[in-house]
C-alpha positions in Angstrom: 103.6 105.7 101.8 104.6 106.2 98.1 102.8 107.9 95.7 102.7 107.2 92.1 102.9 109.4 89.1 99.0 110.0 88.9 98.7 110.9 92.9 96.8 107.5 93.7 98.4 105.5 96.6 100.3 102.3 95.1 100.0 99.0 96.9 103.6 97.9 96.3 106.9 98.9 97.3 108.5 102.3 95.9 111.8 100.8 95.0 109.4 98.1 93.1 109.1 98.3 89.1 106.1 100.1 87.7 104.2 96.8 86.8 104.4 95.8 90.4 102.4 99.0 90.8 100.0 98.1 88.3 99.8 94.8 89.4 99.1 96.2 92.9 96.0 98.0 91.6 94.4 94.9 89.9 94.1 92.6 93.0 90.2 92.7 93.9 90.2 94.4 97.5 86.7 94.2 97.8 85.9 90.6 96.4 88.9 89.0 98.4 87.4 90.5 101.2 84.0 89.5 100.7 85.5 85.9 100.4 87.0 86.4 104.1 83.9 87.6 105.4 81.5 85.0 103.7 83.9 82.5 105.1 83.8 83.0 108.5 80.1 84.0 108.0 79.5 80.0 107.0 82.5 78.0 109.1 83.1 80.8 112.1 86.3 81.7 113.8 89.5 80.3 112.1 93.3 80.9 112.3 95.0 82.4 108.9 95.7 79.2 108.3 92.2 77.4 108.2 90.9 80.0 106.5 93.3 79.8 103.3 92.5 76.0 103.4 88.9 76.3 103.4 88.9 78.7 100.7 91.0 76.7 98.7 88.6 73.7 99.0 85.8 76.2 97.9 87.2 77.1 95.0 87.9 81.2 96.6 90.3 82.5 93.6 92.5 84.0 95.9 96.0 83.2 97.5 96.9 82.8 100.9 98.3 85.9 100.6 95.7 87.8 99.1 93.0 86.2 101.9 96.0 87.0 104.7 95.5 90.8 103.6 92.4 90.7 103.3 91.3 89.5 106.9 94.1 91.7 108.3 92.7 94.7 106.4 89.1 93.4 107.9 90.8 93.3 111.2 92.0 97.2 110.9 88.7 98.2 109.3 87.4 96.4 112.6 85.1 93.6 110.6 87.2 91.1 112.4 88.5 90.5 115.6 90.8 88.4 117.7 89.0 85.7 119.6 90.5 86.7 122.9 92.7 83.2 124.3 92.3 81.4 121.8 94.9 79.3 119.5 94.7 76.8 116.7 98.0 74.9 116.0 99.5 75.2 112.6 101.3 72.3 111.2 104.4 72.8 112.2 103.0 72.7 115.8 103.5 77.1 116.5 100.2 78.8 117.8 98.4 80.9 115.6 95.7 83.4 116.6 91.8 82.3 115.8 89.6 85.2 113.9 86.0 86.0 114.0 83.3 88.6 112.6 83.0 91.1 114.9 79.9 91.6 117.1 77.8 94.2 114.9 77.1 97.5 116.4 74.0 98.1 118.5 71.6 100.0 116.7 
């Protein structure tokens, strides 16, 4: 991981110019994962692909990519997880893995 001039972690690449860097720091981690989450709160499991539809019909500012991130970011920070055997098809016809809210811890 690169580190930029004031020690903070960017989220681009190092060869990338420093407004990629900046850019990089703007995105909204926390919103664009709130979307993710309230998303499969109301709908439930989805593929990738559902879920950037859906949040494009709701008006979700984000891009596909941005939501992409964010549920895989979800998925390390274990908030979300694979829905084990199960596949929705994409357009193109290819599998594509379904996603869901993990099962909160017990208390």
């Amino acid at each position: 991981m690169s580190m930029a001039l004031d020690g903070k972690s960017p989220r681009s690449k190092s060869s990338h110019p420093v407004t990629s860097v900046d850019a990089g720091r703007a995105v909204a981690l926390p919103e664009s994962q709130t979307a993710v989450l309230m998303l499969l709160t109301s709908v439930g499991p989805m593929a990738d692909h559902e879920l950037t539809a859906r949040a494009a019909k709701s008006g979700v500012p984000f891009s596909p990519q941005r939501l992409r991130t964010a549920r895989s970011e979800l998925a390390e920070a274990g908030r979300v997880v694979l829905v084990d055997g199960e596949f929705r098809l994409t357009k193109s016809n290819y599998r594509a893995q379904v996603w869901s809210l993990a099962e909160p811890a017990p208390a």
